[in-house]
MARVO-39885 format. One record per residue (C-alpha): residue number from 1; residue in three letters; x negated, y, z negated. Coordinates in pm, 1 decimal. Example, Ala and Ser with C-alpha at 12.3 -4.5 7.8 and 13.67 -1.06 7.14 Angstrom:
<r nr="1" rest="ala" xx="-1230.0" yy="-450.0" zz="-780.0"/>
<r nr="2" rest="ser" xx="-1367.0" yy="-106.0" zz="-714.0"/>
This chain:
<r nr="1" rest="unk" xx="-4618.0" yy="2514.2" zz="5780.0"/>
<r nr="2" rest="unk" xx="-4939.0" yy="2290.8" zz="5762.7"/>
<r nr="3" rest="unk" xx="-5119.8" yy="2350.0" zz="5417.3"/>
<r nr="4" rest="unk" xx="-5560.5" yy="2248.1" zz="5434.3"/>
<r nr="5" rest="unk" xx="-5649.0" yy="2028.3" zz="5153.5"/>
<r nr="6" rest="unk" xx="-6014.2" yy="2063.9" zz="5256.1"/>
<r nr="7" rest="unk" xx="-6189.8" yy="2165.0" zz="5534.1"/>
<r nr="8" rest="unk" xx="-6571.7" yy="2038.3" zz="5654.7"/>
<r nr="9" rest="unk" xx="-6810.5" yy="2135.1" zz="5888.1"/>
<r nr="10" rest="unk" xx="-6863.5" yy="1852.1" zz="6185.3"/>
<r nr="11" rest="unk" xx="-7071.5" yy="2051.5" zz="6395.5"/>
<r nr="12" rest="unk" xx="-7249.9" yy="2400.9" zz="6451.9"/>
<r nr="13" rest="unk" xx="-7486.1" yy="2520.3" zz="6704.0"/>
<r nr="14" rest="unk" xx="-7545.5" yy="2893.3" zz="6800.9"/>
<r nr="15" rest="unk" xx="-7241.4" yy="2937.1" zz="7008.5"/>
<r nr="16" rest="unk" xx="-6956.5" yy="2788.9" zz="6826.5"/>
<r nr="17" rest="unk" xx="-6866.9" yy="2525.3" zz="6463.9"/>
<r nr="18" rest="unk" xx="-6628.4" yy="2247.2" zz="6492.1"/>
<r nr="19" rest="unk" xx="-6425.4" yy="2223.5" zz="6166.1"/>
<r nr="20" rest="unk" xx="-6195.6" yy="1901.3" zz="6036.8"/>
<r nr="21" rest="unk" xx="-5976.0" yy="2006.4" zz="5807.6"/>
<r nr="22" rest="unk" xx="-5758.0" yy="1751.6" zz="5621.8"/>
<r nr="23" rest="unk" xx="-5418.7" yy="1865.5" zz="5619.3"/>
<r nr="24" rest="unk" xx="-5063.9" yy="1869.4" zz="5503.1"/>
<r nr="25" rest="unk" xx="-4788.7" yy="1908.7" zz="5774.5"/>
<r nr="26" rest="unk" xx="-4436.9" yy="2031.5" zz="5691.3"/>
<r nr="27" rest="unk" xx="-4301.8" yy="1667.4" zz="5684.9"/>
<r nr="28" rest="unk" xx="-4494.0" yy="1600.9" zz="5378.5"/>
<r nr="29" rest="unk" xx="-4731.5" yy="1345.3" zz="5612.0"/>
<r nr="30" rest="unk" xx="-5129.8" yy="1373.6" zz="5551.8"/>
<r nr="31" rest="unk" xx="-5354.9" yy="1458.4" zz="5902.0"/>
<r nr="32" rest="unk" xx="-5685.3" yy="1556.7" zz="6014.6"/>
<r nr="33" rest="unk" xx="-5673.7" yy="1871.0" zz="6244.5"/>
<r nr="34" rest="unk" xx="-6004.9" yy="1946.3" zz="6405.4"/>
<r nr="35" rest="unk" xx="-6046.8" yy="2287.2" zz="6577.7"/>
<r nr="36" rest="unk" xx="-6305.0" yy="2474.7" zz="6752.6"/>
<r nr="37" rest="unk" xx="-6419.9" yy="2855.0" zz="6548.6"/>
<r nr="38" rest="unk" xx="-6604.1" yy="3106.8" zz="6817.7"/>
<r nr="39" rest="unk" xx="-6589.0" yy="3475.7" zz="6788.0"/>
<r nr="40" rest="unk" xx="-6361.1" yy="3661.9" zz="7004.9"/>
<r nr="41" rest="unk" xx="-6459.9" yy="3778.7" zz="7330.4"/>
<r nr="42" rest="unk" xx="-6383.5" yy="4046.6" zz="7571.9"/>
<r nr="43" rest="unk" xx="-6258.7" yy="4049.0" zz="7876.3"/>
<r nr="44" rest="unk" xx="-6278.0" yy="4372.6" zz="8155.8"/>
<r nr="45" rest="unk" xx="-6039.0" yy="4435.7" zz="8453.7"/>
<r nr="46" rest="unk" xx="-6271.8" yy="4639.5" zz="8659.9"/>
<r nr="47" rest="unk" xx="-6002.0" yy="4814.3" zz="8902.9"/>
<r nr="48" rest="unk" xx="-6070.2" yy="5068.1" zz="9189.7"/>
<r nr="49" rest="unk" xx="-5930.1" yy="5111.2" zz="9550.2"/>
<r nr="50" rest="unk" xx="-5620.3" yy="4875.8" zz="9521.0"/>
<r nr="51" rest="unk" xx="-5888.9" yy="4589.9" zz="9387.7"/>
<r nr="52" rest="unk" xx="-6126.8" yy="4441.1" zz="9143.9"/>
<r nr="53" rest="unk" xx="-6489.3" yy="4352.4" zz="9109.1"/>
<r nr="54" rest="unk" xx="-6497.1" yy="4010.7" zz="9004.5"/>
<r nr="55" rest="unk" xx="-6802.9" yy="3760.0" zz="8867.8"/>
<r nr="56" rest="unk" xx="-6893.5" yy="3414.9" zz="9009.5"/>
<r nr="57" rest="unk" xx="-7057.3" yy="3202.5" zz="8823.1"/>
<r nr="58" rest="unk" xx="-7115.0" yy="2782.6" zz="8773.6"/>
<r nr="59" rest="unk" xx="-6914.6" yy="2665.0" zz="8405.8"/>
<r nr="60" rest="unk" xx="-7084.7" yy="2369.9" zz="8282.4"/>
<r nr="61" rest="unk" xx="-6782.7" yy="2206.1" zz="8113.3"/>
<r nr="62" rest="unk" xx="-6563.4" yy="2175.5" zz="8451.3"/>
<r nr="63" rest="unk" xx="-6866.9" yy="2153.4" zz="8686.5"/>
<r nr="64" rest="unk" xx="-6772.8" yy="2430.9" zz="8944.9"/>
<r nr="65" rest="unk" xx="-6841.6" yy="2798.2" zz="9021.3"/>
<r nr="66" rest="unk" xx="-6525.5" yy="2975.1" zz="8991.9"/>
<r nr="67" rest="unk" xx="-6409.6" yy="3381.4" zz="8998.3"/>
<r nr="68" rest="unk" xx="-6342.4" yy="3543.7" zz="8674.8"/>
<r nr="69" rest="unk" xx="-6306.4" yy="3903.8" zz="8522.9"/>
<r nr="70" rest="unk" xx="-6620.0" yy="3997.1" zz="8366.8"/>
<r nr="71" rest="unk" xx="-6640.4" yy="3858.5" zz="8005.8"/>
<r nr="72" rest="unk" xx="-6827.3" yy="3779.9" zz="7690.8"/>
<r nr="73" rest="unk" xx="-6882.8" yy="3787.1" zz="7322.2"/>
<r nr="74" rest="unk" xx="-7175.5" yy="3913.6" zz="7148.0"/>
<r nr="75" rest="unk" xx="-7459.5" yy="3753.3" zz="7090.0"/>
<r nr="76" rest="unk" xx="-7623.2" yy="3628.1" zz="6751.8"/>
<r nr="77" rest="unk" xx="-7830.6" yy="3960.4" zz="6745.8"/>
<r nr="78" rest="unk" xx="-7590.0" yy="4177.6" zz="6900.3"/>
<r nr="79" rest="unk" xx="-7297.5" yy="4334.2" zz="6760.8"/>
<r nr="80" rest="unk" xx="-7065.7" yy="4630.6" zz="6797.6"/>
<r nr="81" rest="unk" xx="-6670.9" yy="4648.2" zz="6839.9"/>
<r nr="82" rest="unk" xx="-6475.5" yy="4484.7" zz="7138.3"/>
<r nr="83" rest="unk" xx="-6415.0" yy="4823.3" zz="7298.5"/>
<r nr="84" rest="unk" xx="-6849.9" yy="4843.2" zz="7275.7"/>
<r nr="85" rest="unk" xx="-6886.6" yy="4441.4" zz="7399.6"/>
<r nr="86" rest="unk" xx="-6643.1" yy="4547.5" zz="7679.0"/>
<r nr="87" rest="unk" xx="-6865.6" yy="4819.1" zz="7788.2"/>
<r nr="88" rest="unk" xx="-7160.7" yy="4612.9" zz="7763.3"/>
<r nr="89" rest="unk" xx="-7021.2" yy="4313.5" zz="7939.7"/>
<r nr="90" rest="unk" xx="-6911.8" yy="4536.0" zz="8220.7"/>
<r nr="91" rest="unk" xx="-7262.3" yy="4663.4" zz="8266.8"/>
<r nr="92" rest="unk" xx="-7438.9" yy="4356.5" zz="8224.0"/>
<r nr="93" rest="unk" xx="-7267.7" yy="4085.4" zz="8489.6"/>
<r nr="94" rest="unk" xx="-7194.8" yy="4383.7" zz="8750.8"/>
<r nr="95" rest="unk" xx="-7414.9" yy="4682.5" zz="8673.8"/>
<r nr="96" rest="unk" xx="-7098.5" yy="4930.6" zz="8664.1"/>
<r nr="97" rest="unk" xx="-7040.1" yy="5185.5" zz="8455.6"/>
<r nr="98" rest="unk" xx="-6614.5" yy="5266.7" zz="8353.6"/>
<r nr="99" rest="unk" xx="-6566.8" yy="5614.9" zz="8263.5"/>
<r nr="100" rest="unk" xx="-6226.8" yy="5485.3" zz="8148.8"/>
<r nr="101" rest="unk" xx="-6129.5" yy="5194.2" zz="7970.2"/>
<r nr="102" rest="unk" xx="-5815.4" yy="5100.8" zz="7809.5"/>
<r nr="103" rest="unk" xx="-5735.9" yy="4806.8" zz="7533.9"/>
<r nr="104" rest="unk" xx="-5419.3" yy="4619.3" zz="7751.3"/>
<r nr="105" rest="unk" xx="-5390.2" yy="4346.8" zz="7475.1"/>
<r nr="106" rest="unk" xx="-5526.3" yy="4076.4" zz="7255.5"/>
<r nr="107" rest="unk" xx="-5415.5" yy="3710.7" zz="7340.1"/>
<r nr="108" rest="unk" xx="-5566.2" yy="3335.8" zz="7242.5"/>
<r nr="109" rest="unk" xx="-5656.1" yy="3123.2" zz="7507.5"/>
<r nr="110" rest="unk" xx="-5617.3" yy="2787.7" zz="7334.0"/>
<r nr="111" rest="unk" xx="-5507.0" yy="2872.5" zz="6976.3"/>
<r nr="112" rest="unk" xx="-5393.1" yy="2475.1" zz="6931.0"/>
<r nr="113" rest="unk" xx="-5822.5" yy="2433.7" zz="6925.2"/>
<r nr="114" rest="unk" xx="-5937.5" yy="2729.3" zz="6879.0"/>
<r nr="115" rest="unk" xx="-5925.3" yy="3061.4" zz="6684.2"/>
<r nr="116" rest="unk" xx="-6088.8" yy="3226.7" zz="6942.7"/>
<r nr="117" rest="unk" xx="-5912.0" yy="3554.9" zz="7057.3"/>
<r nr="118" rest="unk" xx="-5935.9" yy="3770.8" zz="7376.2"/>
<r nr="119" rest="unk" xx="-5960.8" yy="4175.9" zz="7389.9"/>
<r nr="120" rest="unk" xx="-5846.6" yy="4257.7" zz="7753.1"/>
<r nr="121" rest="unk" xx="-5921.3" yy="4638.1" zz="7865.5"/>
<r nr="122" rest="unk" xx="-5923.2" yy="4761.0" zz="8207.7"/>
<r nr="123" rest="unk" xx="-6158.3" yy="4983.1" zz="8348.4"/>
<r nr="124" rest="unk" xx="-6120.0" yy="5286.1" zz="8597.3"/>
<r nr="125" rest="unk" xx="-6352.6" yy="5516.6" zz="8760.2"/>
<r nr="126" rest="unk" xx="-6627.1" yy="5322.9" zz="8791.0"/>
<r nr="127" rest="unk" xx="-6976.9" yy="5402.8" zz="8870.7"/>
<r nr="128" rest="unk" xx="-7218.3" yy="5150.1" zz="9039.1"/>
<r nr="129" rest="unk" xx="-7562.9" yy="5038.8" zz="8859.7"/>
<r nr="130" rest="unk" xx="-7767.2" yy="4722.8" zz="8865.2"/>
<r nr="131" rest="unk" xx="-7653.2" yy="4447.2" zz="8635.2"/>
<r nr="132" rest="unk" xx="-7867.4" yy="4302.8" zz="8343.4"/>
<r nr="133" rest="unk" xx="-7749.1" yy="3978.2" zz="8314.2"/>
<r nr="134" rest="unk" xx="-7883.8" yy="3779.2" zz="8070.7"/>
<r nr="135" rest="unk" xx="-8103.2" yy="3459.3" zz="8127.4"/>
<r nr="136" rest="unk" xx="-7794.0" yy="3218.4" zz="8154.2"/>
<r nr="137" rest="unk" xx="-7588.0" yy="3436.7" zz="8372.4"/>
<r nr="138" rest="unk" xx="-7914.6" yy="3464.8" zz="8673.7"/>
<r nr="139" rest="unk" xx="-7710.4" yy="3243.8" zz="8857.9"/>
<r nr="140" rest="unk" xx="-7414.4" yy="3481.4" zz="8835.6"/>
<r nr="141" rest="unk" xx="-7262.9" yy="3725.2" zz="9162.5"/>
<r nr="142" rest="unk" xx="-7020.7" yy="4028.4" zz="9175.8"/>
<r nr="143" rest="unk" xx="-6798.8" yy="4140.1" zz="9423.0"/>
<r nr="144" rest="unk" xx="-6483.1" yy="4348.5" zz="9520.8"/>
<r nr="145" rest="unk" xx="-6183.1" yy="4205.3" zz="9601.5"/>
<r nr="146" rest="unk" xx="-5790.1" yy="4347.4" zz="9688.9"/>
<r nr="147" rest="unk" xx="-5582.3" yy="4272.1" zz="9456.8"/>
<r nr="148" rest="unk" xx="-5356.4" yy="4075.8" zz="9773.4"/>
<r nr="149" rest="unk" xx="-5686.1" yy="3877.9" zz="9796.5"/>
<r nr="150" rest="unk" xx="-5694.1" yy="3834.2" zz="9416.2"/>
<r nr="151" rest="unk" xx="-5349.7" yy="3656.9" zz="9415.6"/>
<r nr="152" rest="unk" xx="-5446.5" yy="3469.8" zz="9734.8"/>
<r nr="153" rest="unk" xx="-5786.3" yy="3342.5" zz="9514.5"/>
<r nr="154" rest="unk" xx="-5524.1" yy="3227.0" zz="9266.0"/>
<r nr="155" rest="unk" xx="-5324.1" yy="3027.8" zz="9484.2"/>
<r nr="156" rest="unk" xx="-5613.7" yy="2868.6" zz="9614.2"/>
<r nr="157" rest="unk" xx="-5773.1" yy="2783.3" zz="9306.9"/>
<r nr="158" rest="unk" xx="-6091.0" yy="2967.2" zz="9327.0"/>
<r nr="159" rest="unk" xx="-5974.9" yy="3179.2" zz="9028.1"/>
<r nr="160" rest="unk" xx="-5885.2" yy="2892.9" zz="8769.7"/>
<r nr="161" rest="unk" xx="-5996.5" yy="3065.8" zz="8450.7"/>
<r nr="162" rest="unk" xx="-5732.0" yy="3124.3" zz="8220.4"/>
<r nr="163" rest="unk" xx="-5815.3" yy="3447.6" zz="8061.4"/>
<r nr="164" rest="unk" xx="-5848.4" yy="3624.5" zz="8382.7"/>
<r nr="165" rest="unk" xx="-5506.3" yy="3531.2" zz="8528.4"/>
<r nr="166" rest="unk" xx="-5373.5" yy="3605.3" zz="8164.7"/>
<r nr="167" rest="unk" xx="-5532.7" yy="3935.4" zz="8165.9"/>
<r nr="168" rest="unk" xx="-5388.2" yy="3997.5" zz="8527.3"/>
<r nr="169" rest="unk" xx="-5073.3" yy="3937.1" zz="8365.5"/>
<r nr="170" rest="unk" xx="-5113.0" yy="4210.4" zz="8115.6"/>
<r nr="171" rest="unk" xx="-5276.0" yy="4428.1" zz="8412.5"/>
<r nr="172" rest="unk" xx="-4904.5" yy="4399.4" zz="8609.5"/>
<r nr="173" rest="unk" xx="-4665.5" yy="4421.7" zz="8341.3"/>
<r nr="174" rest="unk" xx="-4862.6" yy="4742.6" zz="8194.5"/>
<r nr="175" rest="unk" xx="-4871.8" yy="4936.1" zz="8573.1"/>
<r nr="176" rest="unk" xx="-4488.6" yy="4838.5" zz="8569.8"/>
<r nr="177" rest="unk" xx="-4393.1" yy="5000.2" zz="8245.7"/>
<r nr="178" rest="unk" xx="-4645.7" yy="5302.7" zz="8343.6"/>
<r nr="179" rest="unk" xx="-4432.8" yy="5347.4" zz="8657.9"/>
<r nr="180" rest="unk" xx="-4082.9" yy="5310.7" zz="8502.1"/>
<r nr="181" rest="unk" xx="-4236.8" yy="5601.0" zz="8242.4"/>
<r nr="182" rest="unk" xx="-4312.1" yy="5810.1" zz="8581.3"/>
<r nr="183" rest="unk" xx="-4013.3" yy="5795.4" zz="8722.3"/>
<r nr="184" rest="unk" xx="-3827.5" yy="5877.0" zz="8395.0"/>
<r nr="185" rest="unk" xx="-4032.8" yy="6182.2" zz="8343.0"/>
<r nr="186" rest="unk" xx="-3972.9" yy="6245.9" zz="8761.3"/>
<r nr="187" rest="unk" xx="-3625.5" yy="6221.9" zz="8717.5"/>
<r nr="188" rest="unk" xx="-3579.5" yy="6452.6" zz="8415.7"/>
């Protein structure tokens, strides 16, 4: 276990703080460990007609445009729970409504930097609208794809973003165990 001796603000802005904590790790040995704090976002599997709706849009940090699930966190004058940011991320990036939407899990996508953490729901019967993105998401586009089109986007690399392929994960493994539960109750 790693016990903080002190901890210090390096950095803030209105995103996200870098912290450097001096530290004690288990071998008795005296360490900085600097991390990355951001509030958790949310992440929405829009599904429908054996596919998703997915968001394009240009990530500074790697310099690309790349496919993603629709995702965000809320704002500095927003706030609400993660089932609520979920809703409103949905609505803002593709304009659709879900008249269902289910938590699938919570997961970290770099918890050896970050404490950030990841609500994943997926959404079902969907109604079209107009998005309302906001100001840095105009460059932003939606669109459906098959979920065989989906995996082929991930073998190609035009999906690279970690939460969605993590939150695909949780998508599979939770239509599994929902079949194996239908053909128990089938087979009673």
């Amino acid at each position: 276990m790693i016990k903080t001796l002190s901890s210090r603000e390096a950095y803030r802005n209105a995103w996200m703080t870098v912290r450097e904590d001096v530290v004690v790790r288990a071998n008795g040995l005296e360490g900085i460990y600097g991390y990355i704090e951001k509030p958790d976002f949310a992440l929405v599997i829009p599904h429908c007609d054996g596919g998703f709706w997915l968001v394009e849009q240009y990530r500074y940090p790697v310099a690309r445009r790349a496919w993603e699930f629709p995702q965000g966190s809320w704002g500095t004058q927003k706030e609400g729970s993660q089932l609520d940011l979920a809703r409103t991320e949905l609505q803002e990036e593709t304009g659709i409504e879900a008249h269902t939407i289910r938590h699938l899990g919570h997961l970290y996508g770099a918890y050896g930097m970050s404490n950030q953490g990841c609500d994943v729901y997926v959404a079902t019967s969907l109604t079209q609208g107009v998005p309302q993105r906001e100001d840095t998401e105009q460059d932003m586009v939606h669109s459906w794809f098959s979920e065989i089109d989906f995996v082929l986007m991930i073998q190609r690399g035009d999906v690279v973003d970690a939460a969605t392929i993590a939150a695909f994960a949780y998508f599979t493994i939770d239509r599994s165990s929902r079949l194996s539960v239908e053909r128990l109750s089938r087979a009673e």
